[in-house]
N, C-alpha and C positions, 0 to 999 in steps of 0.2 A: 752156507753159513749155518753152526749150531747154533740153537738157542741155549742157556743155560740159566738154571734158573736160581737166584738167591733169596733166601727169605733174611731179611735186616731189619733189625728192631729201632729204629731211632728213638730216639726222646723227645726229641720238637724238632718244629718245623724247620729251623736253620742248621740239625741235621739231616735232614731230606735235601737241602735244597744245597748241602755241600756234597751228596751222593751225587747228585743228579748235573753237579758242575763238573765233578770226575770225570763222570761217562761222556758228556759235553768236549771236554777235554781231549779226552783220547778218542773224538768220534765216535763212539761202540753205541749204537740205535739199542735203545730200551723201551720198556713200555712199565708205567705204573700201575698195580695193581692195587685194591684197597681190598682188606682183609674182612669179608662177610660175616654177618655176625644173626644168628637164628635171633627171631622176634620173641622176644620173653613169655610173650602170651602161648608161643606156640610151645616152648619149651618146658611151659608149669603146666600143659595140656598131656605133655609126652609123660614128664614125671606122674604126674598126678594117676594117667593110665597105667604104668607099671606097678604104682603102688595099691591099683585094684585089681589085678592080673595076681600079686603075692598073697591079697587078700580074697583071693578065690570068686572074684566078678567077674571075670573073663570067663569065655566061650570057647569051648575046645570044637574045630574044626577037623575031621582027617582027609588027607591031602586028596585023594580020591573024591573027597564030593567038593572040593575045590570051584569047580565049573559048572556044578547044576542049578 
């Protein structure tokens, strides 16, 4: 059996739950996936470091002293 995979956007839950009667339907085993989403804190943490890397805070390493 292939898997194959769709990404479908619903809009509410009584469009999920009329995909998921389809697949029901025609037999065809699915599995529900939920769409992960980064934790806001860590992502004003990411931003926040890039815009001191442009603003010359960062630490230039070269690859060679990598491991000492």
């Amino acid at each position: 059996m292939n898997a194959i995979n769709f990404k479908v956007f619903p809009e509410d839950k009584a469009q999920i739950k009329a995909i998921k009667s389809v697949f029901k339907a025609f037999k065809i085993k699915f599995e529900v996936e939920e769409e992960k989403v980064y934790d806001p804190q860590f992502v004003e943490r990411v931003l926040l470091a890039k815009e001191e890397i442009k603003g010359g805070k960062g630490v230039e390493v070269a690859t060679k002293d990598l491991w000492k």
